[in-house]
Structures are given as structure tokens and as C-alpha cells.
PDB file with SEQRES, HELIX, SHEET and CRYST1 records, atoms N, CA, C and O in Angstrom:
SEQRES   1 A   65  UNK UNK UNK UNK UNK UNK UNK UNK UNK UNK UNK UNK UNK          
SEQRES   2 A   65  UNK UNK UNK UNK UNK UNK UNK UNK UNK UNK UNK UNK UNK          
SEQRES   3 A   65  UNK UNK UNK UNK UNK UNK UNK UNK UNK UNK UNK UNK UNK          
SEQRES   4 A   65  UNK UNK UNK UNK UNK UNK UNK UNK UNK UNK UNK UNK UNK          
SEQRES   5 A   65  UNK UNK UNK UNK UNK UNK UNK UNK UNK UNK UNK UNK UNK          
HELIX    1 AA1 UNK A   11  UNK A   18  1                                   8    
HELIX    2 AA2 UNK A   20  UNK A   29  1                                  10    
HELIX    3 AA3 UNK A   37  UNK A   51  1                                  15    
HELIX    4 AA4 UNK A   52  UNK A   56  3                                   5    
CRYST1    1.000    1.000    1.000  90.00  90.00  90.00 P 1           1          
ATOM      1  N   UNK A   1      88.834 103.959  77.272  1.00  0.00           N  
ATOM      2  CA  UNK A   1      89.188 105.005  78.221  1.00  0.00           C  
ATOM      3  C   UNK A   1      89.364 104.393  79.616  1.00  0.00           C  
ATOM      4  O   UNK A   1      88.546 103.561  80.009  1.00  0.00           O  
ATOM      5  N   UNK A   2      90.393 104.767  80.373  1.00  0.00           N  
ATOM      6  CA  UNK A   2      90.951 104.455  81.397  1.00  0.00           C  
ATOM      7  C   UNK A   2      90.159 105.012  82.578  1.00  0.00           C  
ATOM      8  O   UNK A   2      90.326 106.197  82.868  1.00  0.00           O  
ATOM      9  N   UNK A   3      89.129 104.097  83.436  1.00  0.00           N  
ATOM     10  CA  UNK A   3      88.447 105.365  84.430  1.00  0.00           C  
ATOM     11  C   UNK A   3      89.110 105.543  85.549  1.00  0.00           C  
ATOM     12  O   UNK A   3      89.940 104.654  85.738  1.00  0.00           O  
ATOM     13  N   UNK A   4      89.047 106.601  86.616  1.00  0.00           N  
ATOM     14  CA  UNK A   4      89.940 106.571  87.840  1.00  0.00           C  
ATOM     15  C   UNK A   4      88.519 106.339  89.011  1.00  0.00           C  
ATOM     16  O   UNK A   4      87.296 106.238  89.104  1.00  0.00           O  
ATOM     17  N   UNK A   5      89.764 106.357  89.716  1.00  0.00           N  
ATOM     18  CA  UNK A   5      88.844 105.856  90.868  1.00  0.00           C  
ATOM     19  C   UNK A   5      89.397 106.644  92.295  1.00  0.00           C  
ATOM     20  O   UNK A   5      90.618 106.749  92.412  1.00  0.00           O  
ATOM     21  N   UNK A   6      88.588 107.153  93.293  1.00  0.00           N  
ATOM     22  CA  UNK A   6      88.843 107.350  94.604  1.00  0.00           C  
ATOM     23  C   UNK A   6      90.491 106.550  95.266  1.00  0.00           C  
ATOM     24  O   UNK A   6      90.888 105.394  95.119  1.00  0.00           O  
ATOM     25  N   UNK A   7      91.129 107.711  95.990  1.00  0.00           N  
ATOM     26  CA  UNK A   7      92.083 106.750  96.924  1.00  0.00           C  
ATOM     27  C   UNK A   7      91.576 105.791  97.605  1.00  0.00           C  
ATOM     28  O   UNK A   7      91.873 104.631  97.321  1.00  0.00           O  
ATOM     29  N   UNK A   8      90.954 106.001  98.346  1.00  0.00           N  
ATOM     30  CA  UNK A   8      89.889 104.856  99.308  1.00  0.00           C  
ATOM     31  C   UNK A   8      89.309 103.607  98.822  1.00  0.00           C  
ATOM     32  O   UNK A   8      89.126 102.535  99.399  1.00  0.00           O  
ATOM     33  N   UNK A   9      89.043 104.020  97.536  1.00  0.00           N  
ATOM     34  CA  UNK A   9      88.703 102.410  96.601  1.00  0.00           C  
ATOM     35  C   UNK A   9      89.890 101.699  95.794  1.00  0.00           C  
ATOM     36  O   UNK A   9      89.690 101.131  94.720  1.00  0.00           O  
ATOM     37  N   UNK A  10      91.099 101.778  96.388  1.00  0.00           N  
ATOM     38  CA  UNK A  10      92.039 101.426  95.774  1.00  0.00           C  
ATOM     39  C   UNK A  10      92.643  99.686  96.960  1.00  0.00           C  
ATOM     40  O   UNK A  10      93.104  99.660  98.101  1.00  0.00           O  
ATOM     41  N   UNK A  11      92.349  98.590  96.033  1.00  0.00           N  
ATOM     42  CA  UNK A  11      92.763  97.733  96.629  1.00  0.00           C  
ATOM     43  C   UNK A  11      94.127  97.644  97.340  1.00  0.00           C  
ATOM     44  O   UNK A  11      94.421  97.211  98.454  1.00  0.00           O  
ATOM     45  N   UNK A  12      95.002  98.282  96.180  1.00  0.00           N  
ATOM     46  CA  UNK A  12      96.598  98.378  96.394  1.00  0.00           C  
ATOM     47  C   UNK A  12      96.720  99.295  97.656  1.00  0.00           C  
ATOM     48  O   UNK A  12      97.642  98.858  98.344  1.00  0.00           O  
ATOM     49  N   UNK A  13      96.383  99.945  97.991  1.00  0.00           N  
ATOM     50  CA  UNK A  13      96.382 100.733  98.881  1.00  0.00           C  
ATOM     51  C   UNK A  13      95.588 100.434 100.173  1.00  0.00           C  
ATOM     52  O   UNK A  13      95.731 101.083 101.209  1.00  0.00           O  
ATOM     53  N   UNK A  14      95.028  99.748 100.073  1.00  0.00           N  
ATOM     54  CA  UNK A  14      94.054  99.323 101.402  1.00  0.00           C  
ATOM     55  C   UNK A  14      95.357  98.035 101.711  1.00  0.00           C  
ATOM     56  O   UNK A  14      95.980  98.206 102.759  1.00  0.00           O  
ATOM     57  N   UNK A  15      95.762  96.796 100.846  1.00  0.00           N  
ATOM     58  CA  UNK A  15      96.359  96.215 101.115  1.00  0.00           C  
ATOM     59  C   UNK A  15      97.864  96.383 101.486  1.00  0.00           C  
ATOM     60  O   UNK A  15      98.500  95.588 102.177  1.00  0.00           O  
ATOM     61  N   UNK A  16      98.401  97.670 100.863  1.00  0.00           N  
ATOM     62  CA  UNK A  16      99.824  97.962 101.634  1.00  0.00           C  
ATOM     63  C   UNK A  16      99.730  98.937 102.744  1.00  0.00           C  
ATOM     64  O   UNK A  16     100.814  99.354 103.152  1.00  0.00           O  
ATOM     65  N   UNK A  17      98.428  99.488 103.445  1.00  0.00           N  
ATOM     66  CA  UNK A  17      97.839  99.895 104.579  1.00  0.00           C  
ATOM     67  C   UNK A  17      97.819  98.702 105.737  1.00  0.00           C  
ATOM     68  O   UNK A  17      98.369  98.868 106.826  1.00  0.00           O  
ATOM     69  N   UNK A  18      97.275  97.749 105.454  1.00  0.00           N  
ATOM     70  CA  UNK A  18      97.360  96.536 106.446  1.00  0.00           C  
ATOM     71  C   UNK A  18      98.801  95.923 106.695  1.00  0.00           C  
ATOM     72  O   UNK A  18      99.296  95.620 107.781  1.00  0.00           O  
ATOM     73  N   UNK A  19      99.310  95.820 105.532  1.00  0.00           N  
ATOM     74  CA  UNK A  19     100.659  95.002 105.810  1.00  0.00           C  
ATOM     75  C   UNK A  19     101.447  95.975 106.888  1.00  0.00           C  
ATOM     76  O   UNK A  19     102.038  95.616 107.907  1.00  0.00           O  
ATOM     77  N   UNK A  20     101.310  97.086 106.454  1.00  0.00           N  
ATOM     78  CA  UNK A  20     102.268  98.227 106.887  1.00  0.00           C  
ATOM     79  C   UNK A  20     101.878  97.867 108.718  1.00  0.00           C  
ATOM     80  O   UNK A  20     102.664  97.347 109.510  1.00  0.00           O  
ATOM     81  N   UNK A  21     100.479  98.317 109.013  1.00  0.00           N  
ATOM     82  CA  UNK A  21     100.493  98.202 110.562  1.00  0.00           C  
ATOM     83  C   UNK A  21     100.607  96.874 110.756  1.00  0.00           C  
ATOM     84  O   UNK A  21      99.911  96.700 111.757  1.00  0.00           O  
ATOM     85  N   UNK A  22     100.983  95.966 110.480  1.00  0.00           N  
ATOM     86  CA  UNK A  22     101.214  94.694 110.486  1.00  0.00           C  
ATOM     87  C   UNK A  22     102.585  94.252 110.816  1.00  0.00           C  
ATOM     88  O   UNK A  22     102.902  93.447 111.691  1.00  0.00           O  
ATOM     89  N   UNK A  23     103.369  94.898 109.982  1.00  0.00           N  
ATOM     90  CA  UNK A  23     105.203  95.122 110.272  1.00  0.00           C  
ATOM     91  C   UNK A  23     104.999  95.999 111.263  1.00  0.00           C  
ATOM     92  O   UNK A  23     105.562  95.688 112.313  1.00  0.00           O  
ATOM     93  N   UNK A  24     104.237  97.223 111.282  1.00  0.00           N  
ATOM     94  CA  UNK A  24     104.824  98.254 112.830  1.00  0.00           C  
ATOM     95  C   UNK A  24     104.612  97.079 113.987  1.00  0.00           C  
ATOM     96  O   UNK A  24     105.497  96.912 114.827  1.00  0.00           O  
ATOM     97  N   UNK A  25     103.218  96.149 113.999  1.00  0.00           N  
ATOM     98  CA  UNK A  25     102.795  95.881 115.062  1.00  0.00           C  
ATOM     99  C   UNK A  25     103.866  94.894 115.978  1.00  0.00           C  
ATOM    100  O   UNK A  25     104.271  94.893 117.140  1.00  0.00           O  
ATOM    101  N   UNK A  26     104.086  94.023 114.705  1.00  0.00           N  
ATOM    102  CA  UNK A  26     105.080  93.319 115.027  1.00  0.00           C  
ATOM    103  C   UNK A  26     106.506  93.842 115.556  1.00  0.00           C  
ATOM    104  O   UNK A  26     107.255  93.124 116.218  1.00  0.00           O  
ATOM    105  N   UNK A  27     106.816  95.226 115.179  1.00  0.00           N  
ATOM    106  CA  UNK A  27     108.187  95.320 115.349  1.00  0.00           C  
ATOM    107  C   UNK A  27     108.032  95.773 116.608  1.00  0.00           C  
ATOM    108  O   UNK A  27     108.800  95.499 117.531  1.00  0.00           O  
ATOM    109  N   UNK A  28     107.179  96.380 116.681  1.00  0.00           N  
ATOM    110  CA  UNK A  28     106.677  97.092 118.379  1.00  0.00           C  
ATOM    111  C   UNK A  28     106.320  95.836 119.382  1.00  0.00           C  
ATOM    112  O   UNK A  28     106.317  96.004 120.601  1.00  0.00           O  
ATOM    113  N   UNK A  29     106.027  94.603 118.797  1.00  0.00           N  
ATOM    114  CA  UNK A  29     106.245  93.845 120.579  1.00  0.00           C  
ATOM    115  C   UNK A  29     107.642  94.076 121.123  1.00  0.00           C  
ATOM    116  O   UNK A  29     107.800  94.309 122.321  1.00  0.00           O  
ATOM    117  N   UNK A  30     108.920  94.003 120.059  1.00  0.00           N  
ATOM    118  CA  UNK A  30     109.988  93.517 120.334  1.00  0.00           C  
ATOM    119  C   UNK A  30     110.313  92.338 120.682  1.00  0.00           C  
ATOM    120  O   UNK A  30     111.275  92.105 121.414  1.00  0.00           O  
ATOM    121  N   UNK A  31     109.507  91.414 120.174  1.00  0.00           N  
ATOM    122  CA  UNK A  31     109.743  89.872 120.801  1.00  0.00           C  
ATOM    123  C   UNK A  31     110.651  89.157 119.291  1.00  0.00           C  
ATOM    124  O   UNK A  31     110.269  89.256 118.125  1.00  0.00           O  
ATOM    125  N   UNK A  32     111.732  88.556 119.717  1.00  0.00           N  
ATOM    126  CA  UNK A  32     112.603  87.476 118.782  1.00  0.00           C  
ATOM    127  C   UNK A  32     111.795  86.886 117.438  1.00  0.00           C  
ATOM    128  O   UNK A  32     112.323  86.797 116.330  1.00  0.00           O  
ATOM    129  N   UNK A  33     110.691  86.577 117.682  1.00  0.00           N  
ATOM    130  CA  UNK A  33     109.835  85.795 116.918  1.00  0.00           C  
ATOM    131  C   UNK A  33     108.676  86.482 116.180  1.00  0.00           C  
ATOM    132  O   UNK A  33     107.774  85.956 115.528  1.00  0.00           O  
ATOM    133  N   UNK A  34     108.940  87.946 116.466  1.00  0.00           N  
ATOM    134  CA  UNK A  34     107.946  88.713 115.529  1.00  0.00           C  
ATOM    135  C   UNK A  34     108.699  89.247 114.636  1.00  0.00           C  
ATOM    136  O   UNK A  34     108.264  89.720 113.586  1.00  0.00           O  
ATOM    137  N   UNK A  35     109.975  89.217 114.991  1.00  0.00           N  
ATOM    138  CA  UNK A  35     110.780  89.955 113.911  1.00  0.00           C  
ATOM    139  C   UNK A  35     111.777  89.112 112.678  1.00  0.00           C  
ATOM    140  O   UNK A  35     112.542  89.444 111.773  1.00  0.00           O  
ATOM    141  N   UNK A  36     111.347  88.092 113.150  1.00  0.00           N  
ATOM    142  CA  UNK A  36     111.546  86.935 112.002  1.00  0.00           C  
ATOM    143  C   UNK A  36     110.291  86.637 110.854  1.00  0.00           C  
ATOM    144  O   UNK A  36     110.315  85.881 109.883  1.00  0.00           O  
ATOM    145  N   UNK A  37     109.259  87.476 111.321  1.00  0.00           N  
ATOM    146  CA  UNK A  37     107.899  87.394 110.627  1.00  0.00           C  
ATOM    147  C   UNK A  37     108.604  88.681 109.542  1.00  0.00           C  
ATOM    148  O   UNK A  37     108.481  88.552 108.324  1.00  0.00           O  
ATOM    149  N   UNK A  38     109.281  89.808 110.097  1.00  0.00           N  
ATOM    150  CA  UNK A  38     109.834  90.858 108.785  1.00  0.00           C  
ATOM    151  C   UNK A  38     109.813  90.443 107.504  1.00  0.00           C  
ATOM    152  O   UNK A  38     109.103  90.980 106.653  1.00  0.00           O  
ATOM    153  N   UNK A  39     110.703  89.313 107.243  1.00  0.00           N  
ATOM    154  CA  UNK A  39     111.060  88.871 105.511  1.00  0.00           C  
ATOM    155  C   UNK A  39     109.648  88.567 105.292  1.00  0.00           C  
ATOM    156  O   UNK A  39     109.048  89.149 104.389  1.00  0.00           O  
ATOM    157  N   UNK A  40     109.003  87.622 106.109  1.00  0.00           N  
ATOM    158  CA  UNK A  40     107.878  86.945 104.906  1.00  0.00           C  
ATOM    159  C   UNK A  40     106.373  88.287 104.898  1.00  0.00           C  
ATOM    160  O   UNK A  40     105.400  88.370 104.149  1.00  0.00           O  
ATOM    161  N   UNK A  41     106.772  89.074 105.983  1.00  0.00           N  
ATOM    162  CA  UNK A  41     105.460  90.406 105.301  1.00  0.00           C  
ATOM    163  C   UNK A  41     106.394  91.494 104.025  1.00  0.00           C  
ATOM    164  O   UNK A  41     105.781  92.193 103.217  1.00  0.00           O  
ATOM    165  N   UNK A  42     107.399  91.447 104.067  1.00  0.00           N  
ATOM    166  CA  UNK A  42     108.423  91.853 103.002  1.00  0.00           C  
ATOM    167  C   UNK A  42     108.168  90.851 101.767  1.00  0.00           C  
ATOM    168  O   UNK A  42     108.047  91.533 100.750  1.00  0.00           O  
ATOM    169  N   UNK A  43     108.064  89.706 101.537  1.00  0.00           N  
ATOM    170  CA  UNK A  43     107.894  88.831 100.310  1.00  0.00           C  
ATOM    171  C   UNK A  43     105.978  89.442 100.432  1.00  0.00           C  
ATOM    172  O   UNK A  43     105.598  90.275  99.610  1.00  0.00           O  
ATOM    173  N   UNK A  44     105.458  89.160 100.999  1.00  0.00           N  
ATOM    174  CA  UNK A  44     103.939  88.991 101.201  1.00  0.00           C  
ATOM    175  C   UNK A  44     103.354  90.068 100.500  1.00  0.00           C  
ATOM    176  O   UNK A  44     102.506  90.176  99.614  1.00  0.00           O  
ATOM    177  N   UNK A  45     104.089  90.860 101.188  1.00  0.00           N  
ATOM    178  CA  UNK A  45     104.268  92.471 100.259  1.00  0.00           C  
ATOM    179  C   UNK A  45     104.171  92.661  98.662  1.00  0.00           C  
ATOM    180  O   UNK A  45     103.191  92.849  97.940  1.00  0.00           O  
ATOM    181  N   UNK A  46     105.230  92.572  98.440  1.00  0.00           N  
ATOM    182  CA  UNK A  46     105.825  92.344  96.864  1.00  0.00           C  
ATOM    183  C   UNK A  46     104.836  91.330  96.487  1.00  0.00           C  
ATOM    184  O   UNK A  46     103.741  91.832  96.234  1.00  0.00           O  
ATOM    185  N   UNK A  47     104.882  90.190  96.384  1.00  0.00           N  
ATOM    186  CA  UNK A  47     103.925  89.038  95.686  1.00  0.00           C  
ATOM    187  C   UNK A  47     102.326  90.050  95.810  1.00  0.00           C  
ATOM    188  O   UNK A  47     101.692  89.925  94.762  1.00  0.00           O  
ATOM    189  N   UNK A  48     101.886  90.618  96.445  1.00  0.00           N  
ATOM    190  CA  UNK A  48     100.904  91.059  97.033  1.00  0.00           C  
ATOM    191  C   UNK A  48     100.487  91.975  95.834  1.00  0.00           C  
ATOM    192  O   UNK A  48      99.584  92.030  94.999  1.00  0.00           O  
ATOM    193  N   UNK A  49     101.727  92.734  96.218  1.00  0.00           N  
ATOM    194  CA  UNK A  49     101.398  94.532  94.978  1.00  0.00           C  
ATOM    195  C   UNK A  49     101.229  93.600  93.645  1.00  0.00           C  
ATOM    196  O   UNK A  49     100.105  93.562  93.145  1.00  0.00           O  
ATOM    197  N   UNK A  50     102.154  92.939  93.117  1.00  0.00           N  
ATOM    198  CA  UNK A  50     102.603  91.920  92.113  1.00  0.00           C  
ATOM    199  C   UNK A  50     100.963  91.731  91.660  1.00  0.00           C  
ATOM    200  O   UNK A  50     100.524  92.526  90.829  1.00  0.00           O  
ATOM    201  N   UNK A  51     100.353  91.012  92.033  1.00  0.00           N  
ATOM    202  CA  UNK A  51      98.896  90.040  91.975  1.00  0.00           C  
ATOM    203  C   UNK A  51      98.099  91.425  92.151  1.00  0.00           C  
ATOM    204  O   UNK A  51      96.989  91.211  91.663  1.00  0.00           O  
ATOM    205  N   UNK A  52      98.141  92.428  92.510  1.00  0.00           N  
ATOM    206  CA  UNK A  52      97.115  93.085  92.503  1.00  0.00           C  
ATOM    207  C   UNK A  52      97.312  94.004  91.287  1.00  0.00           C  
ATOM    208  O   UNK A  52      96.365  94.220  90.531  1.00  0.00           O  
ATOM    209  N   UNK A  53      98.662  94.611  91.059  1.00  0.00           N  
ATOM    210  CA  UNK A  53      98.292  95.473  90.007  1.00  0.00           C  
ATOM    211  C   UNK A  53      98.495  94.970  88.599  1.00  0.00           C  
ATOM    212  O   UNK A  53      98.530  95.798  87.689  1.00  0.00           O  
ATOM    213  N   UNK A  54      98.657  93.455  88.296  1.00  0.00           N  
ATOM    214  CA  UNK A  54      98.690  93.093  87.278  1.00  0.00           C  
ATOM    215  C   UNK A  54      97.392  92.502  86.968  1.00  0.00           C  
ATOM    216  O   UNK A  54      97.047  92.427  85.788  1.00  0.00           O  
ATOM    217  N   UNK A  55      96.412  91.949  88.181  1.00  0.00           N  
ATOM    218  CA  UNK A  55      95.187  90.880  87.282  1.00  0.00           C  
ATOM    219  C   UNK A  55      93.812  91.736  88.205  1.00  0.00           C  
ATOM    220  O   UNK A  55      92.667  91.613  87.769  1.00  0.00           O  
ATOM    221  N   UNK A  56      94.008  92.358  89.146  1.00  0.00           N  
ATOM    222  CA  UNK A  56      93.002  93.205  90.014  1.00  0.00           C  
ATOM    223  C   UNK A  56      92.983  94.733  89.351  1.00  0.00           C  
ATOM    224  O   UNK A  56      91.999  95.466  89.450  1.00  0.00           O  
ATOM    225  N   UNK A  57      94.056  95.065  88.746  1.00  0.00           N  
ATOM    226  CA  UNK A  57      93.983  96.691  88.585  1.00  0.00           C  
ATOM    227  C   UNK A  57      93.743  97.202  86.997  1.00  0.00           C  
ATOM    228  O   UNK A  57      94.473  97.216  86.006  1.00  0.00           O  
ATOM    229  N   UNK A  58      92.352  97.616  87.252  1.00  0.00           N  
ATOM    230  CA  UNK A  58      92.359  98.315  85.659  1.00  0.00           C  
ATOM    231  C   UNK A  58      91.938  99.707  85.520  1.00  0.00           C  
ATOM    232  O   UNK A  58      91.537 100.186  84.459  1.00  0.00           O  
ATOM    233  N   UNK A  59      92.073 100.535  86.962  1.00  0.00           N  
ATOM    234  CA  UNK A  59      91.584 101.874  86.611  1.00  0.00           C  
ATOM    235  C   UNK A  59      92.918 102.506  87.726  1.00  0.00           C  
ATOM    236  O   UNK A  59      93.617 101.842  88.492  1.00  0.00           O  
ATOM    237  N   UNK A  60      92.945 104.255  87.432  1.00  0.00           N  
ATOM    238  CA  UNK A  60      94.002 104.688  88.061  1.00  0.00           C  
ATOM    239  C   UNK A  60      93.483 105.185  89.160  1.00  0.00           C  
ATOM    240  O   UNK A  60      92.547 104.409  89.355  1.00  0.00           O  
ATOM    241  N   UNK A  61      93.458 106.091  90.155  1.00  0.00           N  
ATOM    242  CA  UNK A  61      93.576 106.842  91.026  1.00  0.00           C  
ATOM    243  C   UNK A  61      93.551 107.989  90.623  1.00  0.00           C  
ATOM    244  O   UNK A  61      94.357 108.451  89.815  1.00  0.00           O  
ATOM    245  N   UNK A  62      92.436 108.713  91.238  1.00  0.00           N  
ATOM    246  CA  UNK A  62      91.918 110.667  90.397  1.00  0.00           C  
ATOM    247  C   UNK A  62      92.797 111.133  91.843  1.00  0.00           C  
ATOM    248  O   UNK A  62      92.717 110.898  93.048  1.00  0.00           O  
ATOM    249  N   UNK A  63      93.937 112.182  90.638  1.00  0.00           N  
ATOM    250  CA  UNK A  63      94.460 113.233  90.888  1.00  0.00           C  
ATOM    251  C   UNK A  63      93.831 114.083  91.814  1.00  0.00           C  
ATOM    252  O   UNK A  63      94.513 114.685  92.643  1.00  0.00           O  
ATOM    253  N   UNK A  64      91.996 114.261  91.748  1.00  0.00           N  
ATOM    254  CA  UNK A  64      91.505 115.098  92.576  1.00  0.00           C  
ATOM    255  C   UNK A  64      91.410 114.396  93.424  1.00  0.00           C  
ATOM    256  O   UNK A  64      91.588 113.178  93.449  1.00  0.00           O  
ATOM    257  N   UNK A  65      90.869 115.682  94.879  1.00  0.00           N  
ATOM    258  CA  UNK A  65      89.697 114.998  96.290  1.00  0.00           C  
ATOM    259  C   UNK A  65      88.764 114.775  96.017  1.00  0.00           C  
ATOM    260  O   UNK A  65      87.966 114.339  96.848  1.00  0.00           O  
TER     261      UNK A  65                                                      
END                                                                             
């Protein structure tokens, strides 16, 4: 049986929470050289979800609060 788990205890989700203000932060200096950082939090991303929900993830996320 498959157990679920809290949103809040969800690695995948804590980790595409960080990346995310991570790309805003960067895009918000507006400086040349933060926005060349885009592709590799875009790969960082993907490889990221990749590694987590294939060898980190074995329970789902409850439907309830």
C-alpha cells in the first residue's frame, strides 16, 4: 500500500519552491549575468525533479488538509 504524505513533507515540492525564488531572484536584479544563470536553474530543475521522483519518492501527496 502506497502511503501519502502532507504537502509540506514533500521533497519535490520544497525543492521546486527554492529553485523557483531562485529564478525570480535572479531575474529581478536585472543584471546580464544573472540571467545567463536561467538555463542552468532550468537544467538544475529537470535533473532535480528527475532524481527526486525516481530514487527519493515512494509515497503520494493526501488529497486532504
Amino acid at each position: 500500500m502506497q502511503t501519502s504524505i502532507k504537502w509540506y513533507q514533500s521533497k519535490t515540492i520544497w525543492f521546486n519552491i527554492i529553485m523557483t525564488l531562485l529564478s525570480v531572484i535572479s531575474v529581478l536584479q536585472g543584471m546580464e549575468e544573472f540571467l545567463e544563470y536561467a538555463k542552468l536553474f532550468l537544467i538544475i530543475t529537470t535533473v532535480g525533479n528527475v532524481i527526486l521522483r525516481v530514487w527519493f519518492t515512494s509515497s503520494s501527496i493526501s488529497p486532504t488538509v
